[in-house]
C-alpha positions as a Python dict, from the first residue, in 0.01 Angstrom:
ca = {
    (1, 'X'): (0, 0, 0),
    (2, 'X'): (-103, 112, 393),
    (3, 'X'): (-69, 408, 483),
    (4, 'X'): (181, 250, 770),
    (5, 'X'): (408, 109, 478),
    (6, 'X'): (722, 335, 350),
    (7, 'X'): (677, 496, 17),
    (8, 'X'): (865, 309, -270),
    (9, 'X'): (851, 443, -540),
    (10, 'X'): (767, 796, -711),
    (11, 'X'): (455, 863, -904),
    (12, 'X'): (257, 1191, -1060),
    (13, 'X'): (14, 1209, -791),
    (14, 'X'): (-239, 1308, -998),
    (15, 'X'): (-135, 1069, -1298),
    (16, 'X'): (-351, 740, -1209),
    (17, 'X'): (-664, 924, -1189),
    (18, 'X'): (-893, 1182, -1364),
    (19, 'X'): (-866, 1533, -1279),
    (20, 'X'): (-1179, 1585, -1123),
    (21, 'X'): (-1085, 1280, -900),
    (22, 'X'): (-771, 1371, -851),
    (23, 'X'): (-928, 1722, -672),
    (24, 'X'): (-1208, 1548, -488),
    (25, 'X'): (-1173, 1643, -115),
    (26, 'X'): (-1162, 1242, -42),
    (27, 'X'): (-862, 1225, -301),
    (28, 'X'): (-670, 1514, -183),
    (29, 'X'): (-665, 1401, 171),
    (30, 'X'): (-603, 1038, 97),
    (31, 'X'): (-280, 1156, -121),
    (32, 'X'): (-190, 1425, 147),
    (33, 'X'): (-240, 1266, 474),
    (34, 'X'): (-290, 888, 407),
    (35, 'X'): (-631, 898, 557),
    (36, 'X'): (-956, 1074, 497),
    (37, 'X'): (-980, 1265, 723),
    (38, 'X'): (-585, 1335, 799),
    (39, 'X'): (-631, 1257, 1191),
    (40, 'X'): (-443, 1005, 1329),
    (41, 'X'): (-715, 888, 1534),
    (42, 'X'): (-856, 716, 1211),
    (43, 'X'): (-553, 527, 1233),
    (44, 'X'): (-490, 411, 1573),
    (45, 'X'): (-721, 297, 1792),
    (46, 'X'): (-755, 393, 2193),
    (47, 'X'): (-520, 197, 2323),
    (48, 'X'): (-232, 382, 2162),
    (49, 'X'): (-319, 595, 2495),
    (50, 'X'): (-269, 326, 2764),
    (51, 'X'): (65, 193, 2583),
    (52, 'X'): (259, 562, 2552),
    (53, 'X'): (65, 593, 2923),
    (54, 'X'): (190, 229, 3035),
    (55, 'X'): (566, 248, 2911),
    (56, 'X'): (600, 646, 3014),
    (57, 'X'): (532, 569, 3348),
    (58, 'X'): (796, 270, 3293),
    (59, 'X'): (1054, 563, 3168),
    (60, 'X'): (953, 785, 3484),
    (61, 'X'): (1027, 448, 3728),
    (62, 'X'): (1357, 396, 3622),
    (63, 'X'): (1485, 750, 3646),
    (64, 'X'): (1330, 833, 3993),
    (65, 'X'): (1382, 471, 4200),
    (66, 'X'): (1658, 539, 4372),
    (67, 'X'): (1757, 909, 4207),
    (68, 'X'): (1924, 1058, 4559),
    (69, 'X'): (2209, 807, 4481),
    (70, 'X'): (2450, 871, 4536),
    (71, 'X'): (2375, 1150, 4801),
    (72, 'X'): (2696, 1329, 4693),
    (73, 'X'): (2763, 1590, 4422),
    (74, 'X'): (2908, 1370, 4104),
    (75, 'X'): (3054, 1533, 3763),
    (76, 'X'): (2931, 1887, 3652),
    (77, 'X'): (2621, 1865, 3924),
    (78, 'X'): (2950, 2054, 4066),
    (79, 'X'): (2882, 2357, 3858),
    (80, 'X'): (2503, 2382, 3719),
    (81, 'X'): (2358, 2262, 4058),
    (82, 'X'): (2509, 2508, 4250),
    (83, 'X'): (2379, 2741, 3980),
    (84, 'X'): (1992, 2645, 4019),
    (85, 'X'): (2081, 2657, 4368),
    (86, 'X'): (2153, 3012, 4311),
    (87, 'X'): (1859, 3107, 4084),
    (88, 'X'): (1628, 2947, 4381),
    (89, 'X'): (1776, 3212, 4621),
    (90, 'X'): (1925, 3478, 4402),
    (91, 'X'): (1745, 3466, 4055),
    (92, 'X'): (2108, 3470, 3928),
    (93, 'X'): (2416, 3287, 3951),
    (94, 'X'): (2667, 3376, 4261),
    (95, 'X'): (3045, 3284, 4265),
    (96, 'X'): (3079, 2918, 4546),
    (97, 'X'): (3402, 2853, 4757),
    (98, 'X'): (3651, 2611, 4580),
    (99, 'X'): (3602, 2250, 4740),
    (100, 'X'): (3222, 2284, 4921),
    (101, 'X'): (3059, 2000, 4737),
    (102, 'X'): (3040, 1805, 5077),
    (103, 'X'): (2927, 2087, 5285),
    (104, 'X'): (2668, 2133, 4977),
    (105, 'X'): (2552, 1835, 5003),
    (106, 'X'): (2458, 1843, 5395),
    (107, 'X'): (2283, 2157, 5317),
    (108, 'X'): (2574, 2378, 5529),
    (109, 'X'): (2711, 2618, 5199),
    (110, 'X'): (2648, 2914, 5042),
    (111, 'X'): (2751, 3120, 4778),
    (112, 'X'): (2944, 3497, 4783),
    (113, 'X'): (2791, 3759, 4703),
    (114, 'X'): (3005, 3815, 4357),
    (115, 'X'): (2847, 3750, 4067),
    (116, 'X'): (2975, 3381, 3867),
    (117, 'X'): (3051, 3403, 3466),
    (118, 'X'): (2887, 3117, 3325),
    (119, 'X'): (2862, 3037, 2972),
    (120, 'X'): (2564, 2872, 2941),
    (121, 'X'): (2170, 2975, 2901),
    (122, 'X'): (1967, 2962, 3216),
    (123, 'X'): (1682, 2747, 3088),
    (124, 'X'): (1828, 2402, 3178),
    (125, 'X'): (1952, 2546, 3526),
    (126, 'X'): (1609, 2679, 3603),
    (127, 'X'): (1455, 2356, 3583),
    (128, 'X'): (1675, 2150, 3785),
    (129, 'X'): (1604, 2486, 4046),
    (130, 'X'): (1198, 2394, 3997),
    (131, 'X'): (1303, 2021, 4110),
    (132, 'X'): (1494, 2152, 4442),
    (133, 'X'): (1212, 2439, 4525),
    (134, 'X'): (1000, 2075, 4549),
    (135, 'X'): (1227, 1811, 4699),
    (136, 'X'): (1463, 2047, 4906),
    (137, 'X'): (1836, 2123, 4808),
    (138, 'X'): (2020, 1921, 5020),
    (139, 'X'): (1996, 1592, 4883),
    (140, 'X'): (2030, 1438, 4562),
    (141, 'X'): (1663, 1332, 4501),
    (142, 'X'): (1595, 1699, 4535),
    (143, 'X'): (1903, 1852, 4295),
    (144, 'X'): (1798, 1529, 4034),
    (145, 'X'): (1404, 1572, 4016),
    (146, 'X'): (1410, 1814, 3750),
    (147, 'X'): (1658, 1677, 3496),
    (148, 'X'): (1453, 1317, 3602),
    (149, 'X'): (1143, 1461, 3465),
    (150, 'X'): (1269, 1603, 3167),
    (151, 'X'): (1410, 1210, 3042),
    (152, 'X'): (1064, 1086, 3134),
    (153, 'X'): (890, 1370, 2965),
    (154, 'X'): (1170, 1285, 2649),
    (155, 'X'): (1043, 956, 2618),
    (156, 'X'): (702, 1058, 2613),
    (157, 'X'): (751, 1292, 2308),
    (158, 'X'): (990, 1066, 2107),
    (159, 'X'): (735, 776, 2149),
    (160, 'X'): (417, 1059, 2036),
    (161, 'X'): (681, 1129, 1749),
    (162, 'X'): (722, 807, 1617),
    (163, 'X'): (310, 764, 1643),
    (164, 'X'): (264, 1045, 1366),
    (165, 'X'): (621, 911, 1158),
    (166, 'X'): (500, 539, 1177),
    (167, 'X'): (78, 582, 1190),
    (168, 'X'): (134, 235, 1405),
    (169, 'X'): (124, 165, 1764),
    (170, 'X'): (407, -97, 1817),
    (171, 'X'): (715, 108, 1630),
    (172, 'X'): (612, 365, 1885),
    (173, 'X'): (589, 108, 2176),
    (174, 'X'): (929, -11, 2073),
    (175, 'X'): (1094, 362, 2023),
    (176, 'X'): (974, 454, 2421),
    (177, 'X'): (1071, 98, 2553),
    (178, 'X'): (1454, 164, 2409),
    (179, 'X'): (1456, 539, 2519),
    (180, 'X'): (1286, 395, 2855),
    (181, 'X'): (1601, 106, 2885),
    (182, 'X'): (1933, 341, 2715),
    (183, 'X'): (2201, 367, 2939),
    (184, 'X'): (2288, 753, 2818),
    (185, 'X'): (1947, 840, 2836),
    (186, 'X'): (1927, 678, 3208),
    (187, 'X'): (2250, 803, 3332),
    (188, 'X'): (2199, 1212, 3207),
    (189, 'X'): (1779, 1173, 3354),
    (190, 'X'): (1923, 1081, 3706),
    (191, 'X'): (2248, 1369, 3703),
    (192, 'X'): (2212, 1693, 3751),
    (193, 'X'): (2366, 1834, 3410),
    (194, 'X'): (2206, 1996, 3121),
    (195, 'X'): (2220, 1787, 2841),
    (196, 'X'): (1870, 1557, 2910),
    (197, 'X'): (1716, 1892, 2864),
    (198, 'X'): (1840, 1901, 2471),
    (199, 'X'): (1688, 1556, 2436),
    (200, 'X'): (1315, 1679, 2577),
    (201, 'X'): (1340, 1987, 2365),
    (202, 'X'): (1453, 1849, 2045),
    (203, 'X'): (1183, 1614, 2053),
    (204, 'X'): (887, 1803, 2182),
    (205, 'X'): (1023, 2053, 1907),
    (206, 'X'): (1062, 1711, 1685),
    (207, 'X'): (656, 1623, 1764),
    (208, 'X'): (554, 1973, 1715),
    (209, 'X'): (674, 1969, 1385),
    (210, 'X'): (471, 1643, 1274),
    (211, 'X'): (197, 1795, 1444),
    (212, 'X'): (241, 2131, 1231),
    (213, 'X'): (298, 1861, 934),
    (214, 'X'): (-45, 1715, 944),
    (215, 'X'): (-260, 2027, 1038),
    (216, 'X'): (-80, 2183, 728),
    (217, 'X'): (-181, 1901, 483),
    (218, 'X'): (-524, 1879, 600),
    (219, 'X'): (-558, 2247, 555),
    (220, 'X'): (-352, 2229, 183),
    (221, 'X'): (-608, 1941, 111),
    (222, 'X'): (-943, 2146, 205),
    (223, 'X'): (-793, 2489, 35),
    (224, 'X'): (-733, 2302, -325),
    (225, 'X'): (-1054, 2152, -290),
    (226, 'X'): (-1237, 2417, -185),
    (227, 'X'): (-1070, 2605, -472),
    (228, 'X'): (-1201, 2285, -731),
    (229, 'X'): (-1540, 2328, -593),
    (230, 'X'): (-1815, 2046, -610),
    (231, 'X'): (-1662, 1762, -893),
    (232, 'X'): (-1437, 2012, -1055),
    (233, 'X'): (-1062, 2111, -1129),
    (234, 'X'): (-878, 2428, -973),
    (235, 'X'): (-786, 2718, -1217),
    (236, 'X'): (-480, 2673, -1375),
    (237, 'X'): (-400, 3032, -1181),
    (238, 'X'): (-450, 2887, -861),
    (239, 'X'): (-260, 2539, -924),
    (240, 'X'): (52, 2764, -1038),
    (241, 'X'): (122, 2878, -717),
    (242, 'X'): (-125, 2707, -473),
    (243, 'X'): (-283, 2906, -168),
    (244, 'X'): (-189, 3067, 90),
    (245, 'X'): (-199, 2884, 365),
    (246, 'X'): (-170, 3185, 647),
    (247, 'X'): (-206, 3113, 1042),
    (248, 'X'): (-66, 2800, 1164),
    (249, 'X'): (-63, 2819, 1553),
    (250, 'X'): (112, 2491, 1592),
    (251, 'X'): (406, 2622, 1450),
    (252, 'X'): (416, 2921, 1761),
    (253, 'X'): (391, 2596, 1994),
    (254, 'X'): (761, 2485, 1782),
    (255, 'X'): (860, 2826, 1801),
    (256, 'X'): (827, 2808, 2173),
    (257, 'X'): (1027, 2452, 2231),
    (258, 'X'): (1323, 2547, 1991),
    (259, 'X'): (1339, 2886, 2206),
    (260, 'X'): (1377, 2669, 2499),
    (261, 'X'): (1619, 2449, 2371),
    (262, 'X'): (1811, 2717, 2234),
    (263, 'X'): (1769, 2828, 2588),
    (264, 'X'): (1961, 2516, 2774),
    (265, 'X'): (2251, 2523, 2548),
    (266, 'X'): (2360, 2718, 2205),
    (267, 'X'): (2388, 2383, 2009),
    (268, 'X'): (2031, 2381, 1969),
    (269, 'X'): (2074, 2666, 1705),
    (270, 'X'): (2153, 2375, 1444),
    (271, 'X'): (1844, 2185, 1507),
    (272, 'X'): (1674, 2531, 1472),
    (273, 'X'): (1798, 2543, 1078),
    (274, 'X'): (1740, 2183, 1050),
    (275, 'X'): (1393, 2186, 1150),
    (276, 'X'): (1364, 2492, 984),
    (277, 'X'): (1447, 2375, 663),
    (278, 'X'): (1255, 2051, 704),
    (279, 'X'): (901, 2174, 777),
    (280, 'X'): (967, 2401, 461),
    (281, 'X'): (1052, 2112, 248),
    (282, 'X'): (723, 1913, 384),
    (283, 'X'): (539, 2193, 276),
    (284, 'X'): (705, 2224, -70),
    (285, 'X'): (603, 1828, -126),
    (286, 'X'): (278, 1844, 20),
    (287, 'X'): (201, 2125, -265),
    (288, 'X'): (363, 1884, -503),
    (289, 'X'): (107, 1602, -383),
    (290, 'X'): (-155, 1835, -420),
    (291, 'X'): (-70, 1933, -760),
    (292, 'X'): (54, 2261, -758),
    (293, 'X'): (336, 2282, -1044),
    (294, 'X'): (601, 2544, -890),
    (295, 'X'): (533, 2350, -601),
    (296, 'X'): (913, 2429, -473),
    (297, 'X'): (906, 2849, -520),
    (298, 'X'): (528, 2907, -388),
    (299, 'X'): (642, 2613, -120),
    (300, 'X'): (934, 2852, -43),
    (301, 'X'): (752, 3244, -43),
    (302, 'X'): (408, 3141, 34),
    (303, 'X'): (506, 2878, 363),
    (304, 'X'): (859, 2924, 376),
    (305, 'X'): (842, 3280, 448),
    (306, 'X'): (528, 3264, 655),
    (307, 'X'): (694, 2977, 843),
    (308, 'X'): (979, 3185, 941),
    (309, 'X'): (759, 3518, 1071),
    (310, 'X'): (556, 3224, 1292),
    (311, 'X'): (897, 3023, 1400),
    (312, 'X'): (1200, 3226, 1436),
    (313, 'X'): (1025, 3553, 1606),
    (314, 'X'): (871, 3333, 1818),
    (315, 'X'): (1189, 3151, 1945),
    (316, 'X'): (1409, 3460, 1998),
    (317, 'X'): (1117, 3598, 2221),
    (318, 'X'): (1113, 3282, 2429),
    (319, 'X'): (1508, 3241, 2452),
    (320, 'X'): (1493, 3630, 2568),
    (321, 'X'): (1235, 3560, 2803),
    (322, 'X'): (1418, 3286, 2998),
    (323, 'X'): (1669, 3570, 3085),
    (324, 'X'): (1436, 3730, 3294),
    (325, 'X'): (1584, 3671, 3638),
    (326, 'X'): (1933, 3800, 3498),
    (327, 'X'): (1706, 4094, 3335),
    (328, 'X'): (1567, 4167, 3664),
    (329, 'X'): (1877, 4143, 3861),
    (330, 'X'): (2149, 4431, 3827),
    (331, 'X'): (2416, 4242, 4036),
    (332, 'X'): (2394, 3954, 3817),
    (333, 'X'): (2742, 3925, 3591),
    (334, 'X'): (2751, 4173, 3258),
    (335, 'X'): (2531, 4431, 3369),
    (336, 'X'): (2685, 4745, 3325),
    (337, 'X'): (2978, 4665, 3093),
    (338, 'X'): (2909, 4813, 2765),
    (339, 'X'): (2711, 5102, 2952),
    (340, 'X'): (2452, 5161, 2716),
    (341, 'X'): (2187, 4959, 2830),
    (342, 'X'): (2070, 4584, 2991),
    (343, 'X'): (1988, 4473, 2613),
    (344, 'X'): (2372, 4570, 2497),
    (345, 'X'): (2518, 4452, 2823),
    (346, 'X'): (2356, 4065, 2749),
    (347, 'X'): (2486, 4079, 2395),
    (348, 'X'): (2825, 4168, 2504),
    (349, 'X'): (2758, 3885, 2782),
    (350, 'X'): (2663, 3655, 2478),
    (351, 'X'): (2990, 3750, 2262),
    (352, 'X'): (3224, 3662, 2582),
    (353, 'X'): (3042, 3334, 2565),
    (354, 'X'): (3114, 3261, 2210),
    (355, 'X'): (3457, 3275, 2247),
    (356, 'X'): (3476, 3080, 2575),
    (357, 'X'): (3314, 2808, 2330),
    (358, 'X'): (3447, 2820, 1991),
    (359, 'X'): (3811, 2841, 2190),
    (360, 'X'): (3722, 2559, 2441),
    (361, 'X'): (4019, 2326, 2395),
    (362, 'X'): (4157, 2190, 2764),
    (363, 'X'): (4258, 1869, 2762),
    (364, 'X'): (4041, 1617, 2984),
    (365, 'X'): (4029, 1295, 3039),
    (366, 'X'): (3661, 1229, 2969),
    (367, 'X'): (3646, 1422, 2645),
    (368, 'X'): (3607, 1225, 2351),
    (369, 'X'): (3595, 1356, 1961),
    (370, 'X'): (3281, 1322, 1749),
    (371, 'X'): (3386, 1083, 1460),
    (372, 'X'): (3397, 824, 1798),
    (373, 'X'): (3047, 900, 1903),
    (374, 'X'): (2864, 649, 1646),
    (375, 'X'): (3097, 345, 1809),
    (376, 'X'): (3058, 463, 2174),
    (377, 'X'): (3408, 596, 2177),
    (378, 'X'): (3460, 727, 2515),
    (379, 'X'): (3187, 728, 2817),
    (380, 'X'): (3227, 968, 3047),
    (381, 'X'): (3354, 799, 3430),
    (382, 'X'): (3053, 1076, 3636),
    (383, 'X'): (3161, 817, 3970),
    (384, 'X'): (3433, 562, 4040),
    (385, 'X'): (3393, 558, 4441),
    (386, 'X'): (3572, 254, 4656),
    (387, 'X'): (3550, 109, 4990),
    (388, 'X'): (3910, 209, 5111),
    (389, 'X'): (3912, 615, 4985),
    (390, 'X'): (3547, 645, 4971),
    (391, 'X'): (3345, 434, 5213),
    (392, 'X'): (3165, 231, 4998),
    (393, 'X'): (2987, 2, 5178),
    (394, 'X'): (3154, -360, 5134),
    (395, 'X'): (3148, -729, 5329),
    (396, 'X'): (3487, -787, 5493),
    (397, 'X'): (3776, -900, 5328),
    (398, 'X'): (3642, -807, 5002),
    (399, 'X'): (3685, -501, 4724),
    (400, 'X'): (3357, -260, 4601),
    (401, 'X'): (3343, -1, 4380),
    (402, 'X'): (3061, 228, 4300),
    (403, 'X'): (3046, 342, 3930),
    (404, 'X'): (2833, 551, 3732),
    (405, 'X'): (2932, 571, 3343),
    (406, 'X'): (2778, 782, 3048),
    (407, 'X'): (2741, 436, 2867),
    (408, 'X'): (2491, 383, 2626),
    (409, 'X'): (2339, 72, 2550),
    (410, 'X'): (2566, -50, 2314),
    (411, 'X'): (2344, -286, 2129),
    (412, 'X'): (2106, -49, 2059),
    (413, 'X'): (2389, 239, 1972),
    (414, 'X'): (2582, -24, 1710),
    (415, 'X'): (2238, -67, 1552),
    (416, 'X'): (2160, 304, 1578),
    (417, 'X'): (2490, 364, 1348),
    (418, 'X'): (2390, 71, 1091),
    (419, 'X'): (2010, 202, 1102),
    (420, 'X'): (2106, 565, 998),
    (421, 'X'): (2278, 433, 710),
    (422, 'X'): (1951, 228, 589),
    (423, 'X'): (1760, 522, 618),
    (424, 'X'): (2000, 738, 384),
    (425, 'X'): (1912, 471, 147),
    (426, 'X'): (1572, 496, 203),
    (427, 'X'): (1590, 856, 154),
    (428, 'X'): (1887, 862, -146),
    (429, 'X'): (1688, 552, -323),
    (430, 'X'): (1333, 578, -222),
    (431, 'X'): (1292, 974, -149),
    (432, 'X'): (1085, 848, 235),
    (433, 'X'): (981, 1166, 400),
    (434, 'X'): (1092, 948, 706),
    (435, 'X'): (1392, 875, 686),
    (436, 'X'): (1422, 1230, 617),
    (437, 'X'): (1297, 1312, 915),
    (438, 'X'): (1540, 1076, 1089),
    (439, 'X'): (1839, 1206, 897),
    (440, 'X'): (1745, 1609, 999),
    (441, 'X'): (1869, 1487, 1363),
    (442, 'X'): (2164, 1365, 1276),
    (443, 'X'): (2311, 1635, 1103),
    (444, 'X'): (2191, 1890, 1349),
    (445, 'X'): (2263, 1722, 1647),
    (446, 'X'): (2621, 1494, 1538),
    (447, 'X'): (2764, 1692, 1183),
    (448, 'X'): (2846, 2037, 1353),
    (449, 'X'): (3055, 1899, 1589),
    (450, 'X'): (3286, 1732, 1306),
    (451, 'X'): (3423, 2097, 1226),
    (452, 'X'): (3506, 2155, 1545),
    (453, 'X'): (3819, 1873, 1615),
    (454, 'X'): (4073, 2086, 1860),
    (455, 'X'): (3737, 2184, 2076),
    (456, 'X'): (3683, 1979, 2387),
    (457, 'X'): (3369, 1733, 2355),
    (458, 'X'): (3214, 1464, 2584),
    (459, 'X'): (3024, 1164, 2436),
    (460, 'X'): (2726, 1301, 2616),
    (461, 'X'): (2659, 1584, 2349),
    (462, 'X'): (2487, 1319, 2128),
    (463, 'X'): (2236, 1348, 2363),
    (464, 'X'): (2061, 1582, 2095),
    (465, 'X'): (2071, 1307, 1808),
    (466, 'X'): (2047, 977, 2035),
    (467, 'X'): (1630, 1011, 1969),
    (468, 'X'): (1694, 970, 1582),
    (469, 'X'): (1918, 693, 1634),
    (470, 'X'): (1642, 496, 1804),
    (471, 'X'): (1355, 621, 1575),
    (472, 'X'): (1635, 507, 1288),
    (473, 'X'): (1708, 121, 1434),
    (474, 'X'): (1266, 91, 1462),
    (475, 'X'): (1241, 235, 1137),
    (476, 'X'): (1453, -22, 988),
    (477, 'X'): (1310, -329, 1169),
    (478, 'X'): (974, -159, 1023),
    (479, 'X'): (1133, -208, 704),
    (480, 'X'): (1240, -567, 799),
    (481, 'X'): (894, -650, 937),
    (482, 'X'): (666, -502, 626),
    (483, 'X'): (853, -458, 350),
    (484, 'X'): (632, -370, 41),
    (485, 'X'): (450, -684, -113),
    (486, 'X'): (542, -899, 187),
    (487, 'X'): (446, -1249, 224),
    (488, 'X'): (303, -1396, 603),
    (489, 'X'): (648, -1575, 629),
    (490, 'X'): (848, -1269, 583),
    (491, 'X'): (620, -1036, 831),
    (492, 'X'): (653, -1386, 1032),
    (493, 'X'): (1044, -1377, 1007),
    (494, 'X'): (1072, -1017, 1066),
    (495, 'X'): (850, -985, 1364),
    (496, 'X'): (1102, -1289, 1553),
    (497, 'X'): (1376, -1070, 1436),
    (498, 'X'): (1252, -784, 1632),
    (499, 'X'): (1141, -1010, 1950),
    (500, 'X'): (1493, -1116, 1987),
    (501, 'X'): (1663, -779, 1909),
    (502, 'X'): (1462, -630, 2139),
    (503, 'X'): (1546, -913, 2374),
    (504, 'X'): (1927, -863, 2323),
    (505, 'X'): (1887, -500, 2396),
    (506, 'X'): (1684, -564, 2719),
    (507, 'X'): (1928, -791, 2818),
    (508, 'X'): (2220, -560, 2788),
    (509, 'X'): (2050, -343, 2963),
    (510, 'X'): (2020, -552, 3239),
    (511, 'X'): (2410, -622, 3235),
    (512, 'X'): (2510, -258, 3185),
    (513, 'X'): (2232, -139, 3521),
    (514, 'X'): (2507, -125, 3805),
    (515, 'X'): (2732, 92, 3652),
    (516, 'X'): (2439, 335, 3506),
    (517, 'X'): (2300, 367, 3896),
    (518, 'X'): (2613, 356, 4116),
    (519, 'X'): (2542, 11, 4278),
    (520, 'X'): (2756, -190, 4478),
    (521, 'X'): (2979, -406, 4274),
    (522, 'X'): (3280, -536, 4262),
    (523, 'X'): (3613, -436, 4035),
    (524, 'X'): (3608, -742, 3859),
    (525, 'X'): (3209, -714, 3814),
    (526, 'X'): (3324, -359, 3694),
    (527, 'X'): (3588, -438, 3451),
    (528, 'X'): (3376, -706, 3303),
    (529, 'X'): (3095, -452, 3178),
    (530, 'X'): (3399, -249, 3027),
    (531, 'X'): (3382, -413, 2671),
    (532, 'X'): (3625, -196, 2490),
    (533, 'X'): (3964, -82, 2593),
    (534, 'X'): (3864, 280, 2531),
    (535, 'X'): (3588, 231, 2796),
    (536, 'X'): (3652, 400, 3112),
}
């Protein structure tokens, strides 16, 4: 079996050969890694560069061609815009006149001087404010630039992702073309909301974490064997408990991205327990590979623990830090509440916050509930502008509408659903560390929100998750392509059932583009990419 194929079944991993083998520095890597030297490098050749390079710069076309349409404010730009518009200025968020998006737009508003409650971190707001410091704030290219960059930096990290989960270059080349071509993914990189920012946070955090996962089991592999010395076996001391495996700096670096997604909105506190639990539960199996015997307590105290002092300090510092124009900013709202201090005064902020979210239940007509979101239940209408009420540029004696939908490729979401199933079968039946992997974004970024039914939810919060669901539908046409023991005509069949998958989804894609961009089309043009009578 290749190191690219999925595991199958579950063996002793130090039953097939002799102990002093078994503890050889080749051995221990081989078993740990799947290479010898545990770099994927020994893998994966150069050009792994120029396709990530090639389709990332593919991702970064379609978001920016065309981002300043339409030059108007659409959605919830309404709200977080104006509040990067204020951090630019202020370094806080001010309260805006009711009904100023159009003089916002031409550049000719401004905010009071009160102080607005918002309920939301300032990390995601911040960003979008970096885009309009470069591009200017009165136009949409400018207001767009930021939450543009963060997609094409999102597709960059899912597709480095799927390099270290797959150890091939085409299941990565596929996961970056679908992120590239995904009508949610498309639609939230070219608005000015916060939710692309969860999607480049949860999977830089999502790449950190393989990285941490490799540098940790090439460091397990050359403690045990240091500890076996020259063509010998470990104490039986040492492979009780294993070693300690002490400083990991690349687990700071996920420390650092879960901060900042914790920083753009509170739901990234799930995929901090996830992950959290994950990267202890690699660790516990790597120290089974390696032969320790209470591979799941010494996993637990001796990286566990270590893992969380590295992680979780880490993070809180980093959400903290992203405060720092509130911090630095007595006007802003809270300060001075509890009276006891700017530290006290942000945690009372924080508490107000929790309740405006845990009691969020207004009825609106976007808002969708999450046992929908694995069938596309309900896009989200961000633009339905016409000729007659809004000017839309049309040919006489004809209708045009432009629309801009929260639609996901629905192809490639259908498959997504089916695909997360195989891989709890892979996992359930087969115990693969990837479909793990896959599985860990799914119930951080979709299960939470199934206790929450009264709350109002938009389809858009999948936006966490929607990375796993495409790393899920290449992971099984991995499985379909190179099963284990496959013959040329099955790799032949599989590989033409990918081509025309990836064909269907490309062509959807294709069919869906007007009413992800806001072109000019007509209603019946409209209506006829409206599959589903629950479509907006």
């Amino acid at each position: 079996m290749t190191s690219a194929q999925p595991r199958t079944h579950r063996t002793s991993p130090v039953s097939q050969t002799t102990p002093t083998e078994a503890f050889s520095p080749r051995s221990l890597m081989l078993r740990l890694t799947g290479t010898v030297t545990g770099r994927l490098q020994d893998v994966m050749g150069p050009t792994r560069y120029w396709i990530v390079l090639a389709l990332t710069a593919f991702a970064a076309l379609l978001r920016f061609w065309n981002l300043g349409h339409p030059d108007k404010i659409i959605f919830d730009e309404t709200y977080y815009v104006k509040d990067a518009w204020s951090y630019l200025h202020f370094g806080y968020e001010r309260e805006w006149p009711k009904d100023i998006n159009e003089d916002f737009a031409a550049g000719s508003a401004s905010p009071s001087a009160d102080p607005e409650y918002v309920v939301h971190p300032p990390l995601g707001k911040w960003i979008l404010a970096l885009g309009m410091a470069v591009f200017g704030t009165d136009n949409g290219f400018g207001w767009r630039a930021g939450a543009a960059a963060a997609g094409t930096l999102a597709v960059l990290f899912t597709m480095l992702a799927a390099l270290r989960l797959f150890k091939r270059v085409w299941p990565a080349a596929l996961v970056g073309l679908f992120m590239a071509v995904d009508g949610q993914q498309l639609v939230l990189s070219r608005t000015g909301i916060l939710d692309i920012f969860i999607t480049l946070f949860v999977t830089s955090s999502l790449y950190l974490a393989l990285v941490d996962r490799d540098a940790g089991r090439r460091k397990l592999a050359a403690l045990v064997g240091h500890a076996a010395g020259a063509g010998g076996v470990p104490s039986k001391d040492f492979l009780k408990w294993g070693p300690w495996m002490g400083w990991r700096p690349w687990r700071l670096a996920l420390g650092v991205s879960l901060g900042c997604l914790c920083a753009v909105k509170w739901s990234g506190l799930w995929f901090v327990v996830v992950f959290g639990l994950l990267v202890v539960w690699w660790d516990c199996q790597a120290r089974r590979t390696a032969g320790i015997r209470s591979w799941l307590p010494s996993g637990v105290v001796k990286d566990g623990l270590t893992g969380f002092v590295q992680i979780i300090p880490t993070a809180l510092i980093t959400y903290v830090l992203t405060w720092t124009g509130w911090f630095l900013n007595s006007g802003a709202y809270g300060h001075g509440r509890t009276g006891h201090g700017a530290l006290l005064d942000l945690w009372d902020y924080h508490q107000q916050a929790y309740a405006f979210h845990t009691g969020l239940s207004s009825p609106h007509s976007a808002q969708s509930n999450a046992w929908t979101w694995p069938f596309v239940g309900h896009p989200v209408l961000m633009l339905y502008d016409t000729d007659k009420d809004d000017g839309v540029p049309c040919a006489r004696g004809r209708e045009c509408v432009q629309v801009v939908t929260d639609l996901s490729n629905p192809i490639l979401w259908w498959a997504g659903t089916i695909a997360a199933l195989v891989a709890l079968w892979m996992f359930l039946g087969r115990r693969d560390w990837r479909a793990l992997t896959i599985l860990a974004g799914f119930v951080a970024g979709w299960v939470p929100w199934l206790f929450y039914p009264e709350r109002t939810m938009f389809v858009f919060y999948t936006s966490g998750y929607q990375p796993f669901a495409v790393l899920a539908v290449v992971y099984a046409l991995w499985l379909l392509c190179f099963p284990p023991g496959a013959t040329a005509q099955r790799i032949r069949t599989g590989v033409l059932i990918t081509a025309a998958f990836t064909a269907l989804v490309l062509l959807a894609s294709w069919w869906f583009w007007p009413v992800w961009t806001g072109e000019t089309i007509s209603p019946i043009s409209y209506r006829l990419r409206m599959w589903l009578p629950n479509w907006p």
